[in-house]
N, C-alpha and C positions, 0 to 999 in steps of 0.2 A: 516341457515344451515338445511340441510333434517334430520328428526331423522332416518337413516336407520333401527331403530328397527323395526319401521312399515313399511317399506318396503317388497312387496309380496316375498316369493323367489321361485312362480311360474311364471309358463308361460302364456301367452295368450289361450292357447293352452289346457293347463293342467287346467285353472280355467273355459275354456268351457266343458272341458270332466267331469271335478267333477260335475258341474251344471246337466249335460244330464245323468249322471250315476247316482246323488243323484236323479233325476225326472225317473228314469227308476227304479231304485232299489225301489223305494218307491210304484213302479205304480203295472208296469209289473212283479218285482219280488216276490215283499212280496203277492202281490194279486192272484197270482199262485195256483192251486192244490197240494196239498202237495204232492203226488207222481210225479209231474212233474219233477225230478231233469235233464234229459236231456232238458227239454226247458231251466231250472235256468241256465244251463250249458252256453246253447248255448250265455244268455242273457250275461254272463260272459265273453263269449269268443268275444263276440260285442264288447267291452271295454277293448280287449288284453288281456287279463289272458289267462294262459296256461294251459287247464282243461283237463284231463282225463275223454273220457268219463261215466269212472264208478263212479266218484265223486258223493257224494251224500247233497249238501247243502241242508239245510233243507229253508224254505221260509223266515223265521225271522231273518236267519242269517246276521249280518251286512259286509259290505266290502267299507273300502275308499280306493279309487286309484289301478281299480282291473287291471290296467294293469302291477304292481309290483306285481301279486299276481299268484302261478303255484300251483298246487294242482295234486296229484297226484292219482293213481286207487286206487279206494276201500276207499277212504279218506272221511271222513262223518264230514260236520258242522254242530254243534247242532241249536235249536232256540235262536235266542239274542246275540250267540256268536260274539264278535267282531274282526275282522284282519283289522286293522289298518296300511294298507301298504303303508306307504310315502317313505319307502325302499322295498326293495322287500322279499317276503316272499316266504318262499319255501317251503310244505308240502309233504313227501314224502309218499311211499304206505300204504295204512290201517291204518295210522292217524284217532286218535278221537279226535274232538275238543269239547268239551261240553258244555252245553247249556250256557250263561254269560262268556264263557272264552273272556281274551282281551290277544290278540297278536299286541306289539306296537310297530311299528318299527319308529317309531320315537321321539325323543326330542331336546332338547335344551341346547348347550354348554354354560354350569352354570360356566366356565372358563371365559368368557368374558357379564359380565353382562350389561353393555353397550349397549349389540347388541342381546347378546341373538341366537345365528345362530342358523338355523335350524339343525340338525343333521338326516339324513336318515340310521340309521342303519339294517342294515339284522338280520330279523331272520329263521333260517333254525330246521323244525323240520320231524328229519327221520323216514324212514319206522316203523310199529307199536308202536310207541309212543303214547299216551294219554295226553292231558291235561284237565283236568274233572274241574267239574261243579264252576265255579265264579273263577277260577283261571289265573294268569298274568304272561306272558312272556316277559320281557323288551328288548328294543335295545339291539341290539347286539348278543341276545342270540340264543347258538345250544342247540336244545333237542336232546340228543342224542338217536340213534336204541333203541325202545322196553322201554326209560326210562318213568315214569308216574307220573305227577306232580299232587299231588291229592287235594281236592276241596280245593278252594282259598290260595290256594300256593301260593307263589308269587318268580317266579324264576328271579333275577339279574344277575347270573355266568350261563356256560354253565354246560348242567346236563347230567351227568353221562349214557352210554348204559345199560340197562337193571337195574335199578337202582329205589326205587318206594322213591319219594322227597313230603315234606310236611311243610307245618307250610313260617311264614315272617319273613329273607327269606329263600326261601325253603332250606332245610336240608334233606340228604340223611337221610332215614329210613332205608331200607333194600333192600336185591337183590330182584328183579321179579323174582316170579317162573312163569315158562310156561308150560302149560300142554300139553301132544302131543294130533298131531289132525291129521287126514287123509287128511289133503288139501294142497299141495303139494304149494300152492301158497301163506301160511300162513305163521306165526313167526316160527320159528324155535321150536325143541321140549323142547329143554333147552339151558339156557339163556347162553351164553357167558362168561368166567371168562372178569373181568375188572379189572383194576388197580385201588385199592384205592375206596373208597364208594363218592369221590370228592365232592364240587362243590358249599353246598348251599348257 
């Protein structure tokens, strides 16, 4: 009998796109000019992702399966940062992802050990949010508007709008103050009431 554990639960398809995007991200991307982000962009967009052209990946940034991966304007990936999108990942306006952060969208149903399935879960994280420097976002999870998971956080539940989250796993600290700013296109000048500090 087959052990289905080691069975792919990719496609022909999907394990030629990883191969030519793991040899192009390695090549053409990291080797890039660091102000290059519209060529990083375009390389992204070769590979299905849904990029805004104001996105600003930085050259070091990592991306597996960027055709689950949409990023939105004004959204900046640090160096090393990893998005690990076996599901799709969503990043919405003026997103900070910071240098070593890992966004994982995927694991493994610890329900059935036997098999082990893959699990592709979404993570969606909205307009001005943060995830700063070594910190982790698991399966599943929303960061919510303007919330800020601060360095090596490690968030499991979804996190709170405007909300600043710390510590494993994360735990709401305090509201986001926002400071007003003449850019009409920016966070808001103050932050939203929320229900409840939620979530870590």
């Amino acid at each position: 009998m087959t052990d289905l554990r080691h069975v792919s639960p990719y496609s022909f398809r999907q394990k030629v796109g990883r191969v030519l995007w793991g040899a192009t991200q390695g090549t053409l991307f990291r080797w890039s000019w660091p102000t290059w982000f519209g060529y990083r962009n375009a390389l992204l967009r070769c590979f299905g992702a849904t990029v805004d052209p104001t996105a600003r990946p930085r050259r070091l940034a990592r991306v597996t399966c960027p055709w689950n991966l949409t990023i939105g304007p004004n959204t900046a990936l640090g160096d090393d940062c990893h998005l690990y999108c076996l599901g799709p990942v969503v990043l919405g306006a003026r997103v900070t992802i910071s240098q070593n952060a890992h966004l994982c969208a995927g694991s493994h149903d610890y329900g059935d050990p036997a098999l082990m399935p893959l699990l592709r879960e979404p993570i969606t994280v909205h307009d001005d949010a943060w995830v700063a420097a070594d910190a982790f976002v698991g399966p599943g999870v929303t960061v919510g508007q303007g919330a800020l998971l601060g360095a090596r956080g490690c968030a499991f539940r979804d996190l709170e709008p405007w909300t600043i989250y710390g510590g494993n796993p994360a735990k709401a600290i305090k509201p986001r103050e926002v400071q007003a700013t003449d850019d009409a296109n920016a966070a808001p000048t103050a932050a939203p009431e929320t229900e409840g500090g939620g979530g870590g």
